[in-house]
Structure formats: structure tokens, C-alpha cells
SEMARGU-719724 format. One line per field, with one value per residue (C-alpha): residue in one letter; x, y, z. Coordinates in nm, 2 decimals. Example, Ala and Ser with C-alpha at 12.3 -4.5 7.8 and 13.67 -1.06 7.14 Angstrom:
BEGIN
aa	c(A, S)
xx	c(1.23, 1.37)
yy	c(-0.45, -0.11)
zz	c(0.78, 0.71)
//
This chain:
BEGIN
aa	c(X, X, X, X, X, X, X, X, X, X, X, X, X, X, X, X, X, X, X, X, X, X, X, X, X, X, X, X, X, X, X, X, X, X, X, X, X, X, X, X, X, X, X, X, X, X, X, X, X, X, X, X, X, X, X, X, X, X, X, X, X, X, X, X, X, X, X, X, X, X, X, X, X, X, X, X, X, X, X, X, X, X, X, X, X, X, X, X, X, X, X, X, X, X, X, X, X, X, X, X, X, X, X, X)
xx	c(1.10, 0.97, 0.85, 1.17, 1.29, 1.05, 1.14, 1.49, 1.46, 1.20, 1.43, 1.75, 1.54, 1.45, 1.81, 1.94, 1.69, 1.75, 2.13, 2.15, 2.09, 2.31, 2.59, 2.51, 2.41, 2.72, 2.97, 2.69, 2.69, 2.32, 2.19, 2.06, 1.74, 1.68, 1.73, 1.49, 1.26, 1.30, 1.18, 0.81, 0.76, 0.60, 0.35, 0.26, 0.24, 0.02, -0.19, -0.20, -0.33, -0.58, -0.72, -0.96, -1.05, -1.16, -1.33, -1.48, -1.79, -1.86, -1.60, -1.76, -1.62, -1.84, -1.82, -2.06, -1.95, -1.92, -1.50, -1.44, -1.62, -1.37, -1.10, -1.13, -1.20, -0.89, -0.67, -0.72, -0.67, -0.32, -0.26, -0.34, -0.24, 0.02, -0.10, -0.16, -0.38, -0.62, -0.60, -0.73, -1.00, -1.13, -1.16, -1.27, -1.54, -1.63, -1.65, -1.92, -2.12, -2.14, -2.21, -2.49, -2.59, -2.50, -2.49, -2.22)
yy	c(1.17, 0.80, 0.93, 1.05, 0.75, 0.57, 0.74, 0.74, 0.30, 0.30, 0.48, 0.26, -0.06, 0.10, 0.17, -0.11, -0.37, -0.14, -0.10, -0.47, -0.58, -0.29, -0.43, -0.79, -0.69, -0.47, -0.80, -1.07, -1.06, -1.04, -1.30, -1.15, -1.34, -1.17, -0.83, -0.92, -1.04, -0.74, -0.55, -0.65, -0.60, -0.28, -0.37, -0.69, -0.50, -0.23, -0.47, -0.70, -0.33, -0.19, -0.57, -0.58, -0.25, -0.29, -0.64, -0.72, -0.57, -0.70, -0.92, -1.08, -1.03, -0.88, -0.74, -0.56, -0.22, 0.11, 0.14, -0.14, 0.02, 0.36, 0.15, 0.01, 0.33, 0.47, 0.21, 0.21, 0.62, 0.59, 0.32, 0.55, 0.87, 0.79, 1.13, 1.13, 1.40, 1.36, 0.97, 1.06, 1.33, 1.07, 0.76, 1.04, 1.12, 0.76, 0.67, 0.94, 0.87, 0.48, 0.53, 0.77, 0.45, 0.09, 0.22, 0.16)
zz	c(3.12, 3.08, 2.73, 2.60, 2.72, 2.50, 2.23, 2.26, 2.30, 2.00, 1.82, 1.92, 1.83, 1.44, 1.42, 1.53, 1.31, 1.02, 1.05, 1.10, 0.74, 0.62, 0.81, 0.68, 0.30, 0.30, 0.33, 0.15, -0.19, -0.27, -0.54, -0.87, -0.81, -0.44, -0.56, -0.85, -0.61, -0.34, -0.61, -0.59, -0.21, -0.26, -0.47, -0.28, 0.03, -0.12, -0.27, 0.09, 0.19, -0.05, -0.19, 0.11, 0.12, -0.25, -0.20, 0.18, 0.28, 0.60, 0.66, 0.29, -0.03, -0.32, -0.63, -0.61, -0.44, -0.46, -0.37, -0.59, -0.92, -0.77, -0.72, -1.10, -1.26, -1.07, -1.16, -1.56, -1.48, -1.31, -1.62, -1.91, -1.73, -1.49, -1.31, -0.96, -0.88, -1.21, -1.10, -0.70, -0.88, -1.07, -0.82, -0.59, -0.79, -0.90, -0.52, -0.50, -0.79, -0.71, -0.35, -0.47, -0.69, -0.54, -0.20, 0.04)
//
């Protein structure tokens, strides 16, 4: 029972935070330059998420890695390509071959 009701308050709290800016959005007119700017949250948060991964070692940043020569090689991939799975193959496999050759 005390799970459910965790659940059930979780879920009250997600709804509740997430209903609140629809209920303010809906009567706000939203700038032009907010909505422009809303627009590049998802790449700053997935690049506040994968930049580390690609540059500490540690708790140091290098260069000289093995997931950031991956992380390169799948980036000019996705850029050339814009295919996901042949994108993931290839930083797959240039994780592999680097680890095999810089180490981890």
C-alpha cells in the first residue's frame, strides 16, 4: 500500500509541475525570442550529458581517449549520414578498435 501511495503522489507531483506551465503558457503569450531559445535545450542538455563522458578520464580531462576518438568518428557519421543505426555501428566499432589501441 505505501508504494502505490508513492506512486500515485510521484505521479500527482509530475502532473501537477508539468500541467503548471501549460496552464500559465496557455494565457502568456510566449516571446518569439524564448521559443527560439527553448529550442536549443535538447541539445545543451545532451551535450551537459555526453561532453564528460567524451572528455574526463579520471575526474581529468584528456584528449587523448579511446571514447572520445568514438565519439568523433560517430559524430562526423550521424553528420554525413544522418542514420542512426550505421552511426551506433560505427562509434561502436571505433570504441573497440581504439580501446584495443590507446587503452581505456
Amino acid at each position: 500500500m505505501e508504494f502505490a501511495l508513492l506512486i500515485l503522489g510521484m505521479a500527482l507531483v509530475t502532473f501537477a509541475t508539468r500541467y503548471s506551465m501549460i496552464l500559465i503558457l496557455g494565457r502568456w503569450h510566449v516571446p518569439r525570442v524564448v521559443t527560439l531559445a527553448l529550442t536549443f535545450v535538447p541539445m545543451a542538455a545532451f551535450a551537459a550529458i555526453i561532453a564528460p563522458e567524451l572528455l574526463l578520464r579520471a575526474g581529468q580531462i584528456t584528449l587523448v581517449n579511446a571514447r572520445l576518438v568514438a565519439g568523433i568518428a560517430a559524430i562526423i557519421v550521424a553528420a554525413l549520414t544522418r542514420h542512426i543505426l550505421l552511426t551506433i555501428g560505427v562509434g561502436m566499432g571505433a570504441l573497440w578498435i581504439a580501446q584495443a589501441v590507446i587503452g581505456r
